[in-house]
C-alpha positions in Angstrom: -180.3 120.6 -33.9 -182.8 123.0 -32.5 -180.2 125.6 -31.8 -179.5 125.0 -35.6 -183.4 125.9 -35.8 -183.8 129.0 -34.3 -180.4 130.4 -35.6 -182.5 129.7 -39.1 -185.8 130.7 -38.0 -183.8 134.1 -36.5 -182.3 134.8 -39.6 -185.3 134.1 -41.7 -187.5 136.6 -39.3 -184.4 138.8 -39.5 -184.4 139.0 -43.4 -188.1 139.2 -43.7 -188.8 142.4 -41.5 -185.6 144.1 -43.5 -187.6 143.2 -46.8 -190.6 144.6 -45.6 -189.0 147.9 -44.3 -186.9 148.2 -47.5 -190.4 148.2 -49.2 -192.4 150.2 -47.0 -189.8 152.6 -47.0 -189.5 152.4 -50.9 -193.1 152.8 -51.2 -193.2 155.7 -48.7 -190.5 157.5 -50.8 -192.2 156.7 -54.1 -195.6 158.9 -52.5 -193.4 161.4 -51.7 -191.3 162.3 -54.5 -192.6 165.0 -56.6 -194.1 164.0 -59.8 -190.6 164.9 -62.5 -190.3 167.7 -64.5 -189.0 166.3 -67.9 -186.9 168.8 -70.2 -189.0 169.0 -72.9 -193.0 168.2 -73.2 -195.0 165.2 -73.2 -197.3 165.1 -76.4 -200.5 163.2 -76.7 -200.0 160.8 -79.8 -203.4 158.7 -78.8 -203.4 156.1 -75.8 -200.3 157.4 -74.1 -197.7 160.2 -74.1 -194.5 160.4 -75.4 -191.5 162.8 -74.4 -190.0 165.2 -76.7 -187.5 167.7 -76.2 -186.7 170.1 -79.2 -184.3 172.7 -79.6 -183.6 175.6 -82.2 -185.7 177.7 -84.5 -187.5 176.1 -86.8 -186.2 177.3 -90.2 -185.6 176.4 -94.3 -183.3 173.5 -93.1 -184.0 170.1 -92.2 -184.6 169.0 -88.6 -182.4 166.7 -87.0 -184.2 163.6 -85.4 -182.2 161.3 -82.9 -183.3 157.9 -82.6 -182.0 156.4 -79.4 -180.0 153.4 -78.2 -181.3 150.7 -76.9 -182.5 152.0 -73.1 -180.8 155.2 -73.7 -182.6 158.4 -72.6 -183.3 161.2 -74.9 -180.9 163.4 -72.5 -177.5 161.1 -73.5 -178.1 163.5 -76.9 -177.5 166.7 -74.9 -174.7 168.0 -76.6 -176.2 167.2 -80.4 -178.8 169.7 -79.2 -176.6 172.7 -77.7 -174.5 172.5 -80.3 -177.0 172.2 -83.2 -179.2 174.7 -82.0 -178.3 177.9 -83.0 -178.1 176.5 -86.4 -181.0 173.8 -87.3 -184.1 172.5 -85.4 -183.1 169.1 -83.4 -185.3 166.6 -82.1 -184.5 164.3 -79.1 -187.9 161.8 -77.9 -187.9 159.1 -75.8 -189.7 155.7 -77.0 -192.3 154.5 -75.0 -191.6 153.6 -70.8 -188.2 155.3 -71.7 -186.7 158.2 -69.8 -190.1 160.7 -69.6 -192.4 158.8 -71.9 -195.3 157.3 -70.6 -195.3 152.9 -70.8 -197.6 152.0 -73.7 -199.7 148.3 -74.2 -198.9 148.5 -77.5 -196.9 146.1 -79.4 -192.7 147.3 -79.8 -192.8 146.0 -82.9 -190.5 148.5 -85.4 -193.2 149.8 -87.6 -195.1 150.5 -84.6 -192.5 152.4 -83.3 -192.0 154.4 -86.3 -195.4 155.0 -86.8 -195.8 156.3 -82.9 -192.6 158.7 -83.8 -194.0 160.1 -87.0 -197.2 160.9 -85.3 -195.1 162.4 -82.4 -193.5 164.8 -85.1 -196.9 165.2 -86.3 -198.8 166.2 -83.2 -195.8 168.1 -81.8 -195.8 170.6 -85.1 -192.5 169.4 -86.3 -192.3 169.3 -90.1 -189.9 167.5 -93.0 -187.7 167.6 -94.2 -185.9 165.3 -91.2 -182.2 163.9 -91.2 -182.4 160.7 -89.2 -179.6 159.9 -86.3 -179.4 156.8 -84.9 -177.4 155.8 -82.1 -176.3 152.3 -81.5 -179.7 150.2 -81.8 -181.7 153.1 -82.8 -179.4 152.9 -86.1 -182.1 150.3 -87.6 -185.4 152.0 -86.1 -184.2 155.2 -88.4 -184.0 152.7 -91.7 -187.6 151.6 -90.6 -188.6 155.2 -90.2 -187.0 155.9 -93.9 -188.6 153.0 -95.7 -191.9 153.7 -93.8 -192.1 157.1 -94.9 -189.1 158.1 -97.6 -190.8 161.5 -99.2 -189.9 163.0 -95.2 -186.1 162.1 -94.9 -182.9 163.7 -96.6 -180.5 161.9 -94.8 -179.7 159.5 -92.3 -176.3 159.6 -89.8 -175.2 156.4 -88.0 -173.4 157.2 -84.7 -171.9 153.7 -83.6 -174.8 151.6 -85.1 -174.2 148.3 -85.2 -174.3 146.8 -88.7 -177.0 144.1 -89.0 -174.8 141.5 -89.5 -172.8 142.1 -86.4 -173.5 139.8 -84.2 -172.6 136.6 -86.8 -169.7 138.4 -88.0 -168.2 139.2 -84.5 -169.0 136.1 -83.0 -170.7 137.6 -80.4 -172.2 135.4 -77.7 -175.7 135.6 -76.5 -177.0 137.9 -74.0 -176.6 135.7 -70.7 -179.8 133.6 -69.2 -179.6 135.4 -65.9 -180.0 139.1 -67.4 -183.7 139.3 -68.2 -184.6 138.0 -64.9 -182.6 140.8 -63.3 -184.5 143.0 -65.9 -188.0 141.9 -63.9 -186.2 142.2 -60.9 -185.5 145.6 -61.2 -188.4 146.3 -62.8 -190.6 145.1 -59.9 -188.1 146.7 -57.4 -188.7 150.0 -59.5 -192.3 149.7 -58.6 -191.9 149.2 -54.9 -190.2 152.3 -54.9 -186.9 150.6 -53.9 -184.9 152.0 -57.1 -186.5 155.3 -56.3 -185.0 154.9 -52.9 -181.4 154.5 -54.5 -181.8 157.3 -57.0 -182.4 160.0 -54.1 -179.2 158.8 -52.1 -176.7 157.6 -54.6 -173.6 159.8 -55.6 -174.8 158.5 -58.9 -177.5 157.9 -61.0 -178.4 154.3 -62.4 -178.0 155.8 -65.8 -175.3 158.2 -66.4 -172.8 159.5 -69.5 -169.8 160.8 -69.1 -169.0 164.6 -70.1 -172.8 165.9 -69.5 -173.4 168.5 -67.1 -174.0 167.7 -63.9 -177.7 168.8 -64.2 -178.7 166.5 -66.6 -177.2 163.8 -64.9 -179.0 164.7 -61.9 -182.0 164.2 -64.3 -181.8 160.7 -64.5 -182.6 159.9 -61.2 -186.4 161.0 -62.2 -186.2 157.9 -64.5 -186.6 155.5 -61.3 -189.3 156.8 -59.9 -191.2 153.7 -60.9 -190.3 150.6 -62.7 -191.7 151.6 -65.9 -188.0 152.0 -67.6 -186.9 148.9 -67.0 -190.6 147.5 -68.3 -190.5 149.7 -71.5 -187.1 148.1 -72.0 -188.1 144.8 -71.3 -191.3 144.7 -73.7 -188.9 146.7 -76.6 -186.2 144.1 -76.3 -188.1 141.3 -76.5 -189.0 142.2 -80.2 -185.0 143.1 -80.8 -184.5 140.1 -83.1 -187.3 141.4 -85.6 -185.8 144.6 -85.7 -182.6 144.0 -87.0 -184.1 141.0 -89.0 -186.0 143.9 -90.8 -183.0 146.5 -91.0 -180.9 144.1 -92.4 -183.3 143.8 -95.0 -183.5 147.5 -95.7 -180.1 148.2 -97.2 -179.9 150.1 -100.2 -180.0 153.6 -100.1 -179.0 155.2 -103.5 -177.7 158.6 -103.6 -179.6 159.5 -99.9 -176.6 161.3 -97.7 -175.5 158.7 -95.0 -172.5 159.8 -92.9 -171.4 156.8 -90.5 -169.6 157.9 -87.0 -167.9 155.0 -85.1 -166.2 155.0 -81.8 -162.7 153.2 -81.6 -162.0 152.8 -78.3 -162.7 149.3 -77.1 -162.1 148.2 -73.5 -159.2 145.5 -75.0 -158.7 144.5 -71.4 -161.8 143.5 -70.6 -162.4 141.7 -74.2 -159.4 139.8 -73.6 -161.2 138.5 -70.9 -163.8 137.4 -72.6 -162.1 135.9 -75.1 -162.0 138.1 -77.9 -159.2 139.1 -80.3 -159.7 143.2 -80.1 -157.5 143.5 -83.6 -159.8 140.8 -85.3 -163.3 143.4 -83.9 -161.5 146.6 -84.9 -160.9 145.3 -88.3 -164.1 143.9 -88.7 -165.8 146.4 -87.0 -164.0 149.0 -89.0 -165.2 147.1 -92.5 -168.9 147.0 -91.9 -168.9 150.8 -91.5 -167.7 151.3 -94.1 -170.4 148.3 -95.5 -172.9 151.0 -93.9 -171.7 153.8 -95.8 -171.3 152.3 -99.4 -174.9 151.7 -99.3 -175.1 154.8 -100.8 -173.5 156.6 -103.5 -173.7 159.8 -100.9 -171.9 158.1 -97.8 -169.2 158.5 -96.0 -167.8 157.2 -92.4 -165.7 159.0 -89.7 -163.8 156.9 -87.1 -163.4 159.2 -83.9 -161.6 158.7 -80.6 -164.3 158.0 -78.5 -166.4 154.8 -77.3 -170.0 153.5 -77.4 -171.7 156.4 -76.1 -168.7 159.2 -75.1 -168.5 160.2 -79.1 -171.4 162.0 -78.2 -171.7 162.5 -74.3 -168.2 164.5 -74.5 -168.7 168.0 -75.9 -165.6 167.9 -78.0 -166.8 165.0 -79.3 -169.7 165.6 -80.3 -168.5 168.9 -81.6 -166.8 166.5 -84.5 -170.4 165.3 -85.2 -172.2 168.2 -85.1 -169.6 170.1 -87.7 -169.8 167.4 -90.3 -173.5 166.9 -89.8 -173.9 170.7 -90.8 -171.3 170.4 -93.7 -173.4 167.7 -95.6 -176.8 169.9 -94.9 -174.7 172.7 -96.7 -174.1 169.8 -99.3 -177.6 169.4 -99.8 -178.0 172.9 -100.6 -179.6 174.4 -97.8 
């Protein structure tokens, strides 16, 4: 029994003075990594500073402003900018404690966050008309942004939204207990320094799309320098349920332009796994896009070859996007 003991007590010690190491070492690193350089600027818009990254002369035309995904950086956009740019002005920001942009106390609520955007545009010189993009989540923040302030917006393009009702309609199951006490996990860890520690010696980054260059992948180890990320995602998706609680009652658009991209590659071997049907969430899927674009007498949808995030993160992708995103701006008569 007291060999049993000090086997135990061993171990314990063992464990303990690995901890501490990993976090003096992470704390170490996070004093000694240089303070990032983000793409773009960081513009004052009152109590903190968000990150905004625009490309292309400013001109007669509207400016195209991406809304991110949930916890997607600005930089996942890449390719919407390079390929836009020599023709219209595009926006990419990052919402507060994402990618560059500072961590903000102030409620994540989705008229905050449109407000704090709008002032962004505001303070950075950027000037309506806008057509709105919204990828994934940030496909209800833009019908927020359009309610909030409809004189500004011409336009709106969905690329992959979800449509509010998705979740019922799909069956989906909830998000699992276990993930938002990772989330503080790895947002304390971040602050240690210990996620900084992985980003300098991983082959890859903790965020990453495939089909960027290599350089702006590289960028997203700067996004672990501390844990703010992970606590800007935290505090934004804890207020997820009154977002698409308010988009789903924003939903007529009248003649406003809408074009709808969706991805249709779906990992069917993994779903099957789960217990889906991937037929039955094609199908559906494939019918509340098209839901999304009748809400106006000006949409339409496009299904391209591409999932969740690579219709846009591979060039010839998002080549599709940016042509048809120019072709209804020529529609509009600019």
């Amino acid at each position: 029994m007291k060999t049993v003991k000090k086997i135990l007590k061993w171990i314990g010690i063992s464990l303990g003075s690995l901890l501490l190491l990993l976090i003096l070492t992470g704390l170490t690193s996070r004093l000694l990594t240089p303070e990032p350089k983000p793409p773009g600027q960081l513009v004052d818009i009152g109590s903190f500073k968000l990150h905004i990254n625009a490309v292309g002369e400013r001109n007669h035309k509207p400016t195209l402003v991406i809304e991110s995904g949930a916890g997607a950086p600005s930089e996942y956009y890449y390719w919407l900018g390079e390929l836009l740019k020599d023709s219209i002005r595009v926006v990419r920001y990052d919402r507060a404690g994402i990618g560059y942009s500072e961590f903000s106390n102030r409620p994540r609520n989705p008229e905050t966050i449109a407000e704090e955007l709008h002032r962004l545009l505001e303070n950075s010189g950027e000037k309506p008309p806008y057509i709105l993009a919204g990828h994934s989540y940030g496909g209800h923040y833009i019908r927020v942004f359009k309610q909030m302030y409809p004189n500004e917006v011409v336009g709106m393009a969905f690329l992959d939204a979800p449509h509010p009702d998705e979740s019922e309609r799909l069956k989906l199951p909830h998000s699992p207990s276990y993930l938002r006490p990772l989330y503080y996990l790895g947002a304390v860890a971040g602050d240690l320094g210990i996620l900084n520690l992985h980003g300098r010696f991983a082959k890859r980054p903790l965020a990453w799309a495939p089909g960027l260059p290599k350089e702006v992948i590289e960028g997203y180890r700067d996004y672990w320098v501390d844990g703010n990320y992970l606590w800007g995602y935290i505090k934004e998706e804890k207020k997820h349920k009154d977002l698409v609680d308010l988009s789903r009652t924003i939903s007529k658009f009248d003649s406003l332009p809408i074009r709808v991209f969706a991805g249709t590659n779906l990992n069917e071997p993994l779903l099957r796994k789960m217990g889906f049907d991937p037929d039955f969430l094609r199908t559906e899927r494939a019918k509340m896009q098209k839901e999304m674009a009748s809400r106006s007498s000006n949409g339409n949808v496009f299904f391209l070859k591409g999932g969740h995030i690579t219709i846009f993160s591979l060039k010839e992708s998002a080549h599709i996007i940016c042509e048809e995103i120019l072709a209804f701006i020529s529609d509009l008569g600019y």
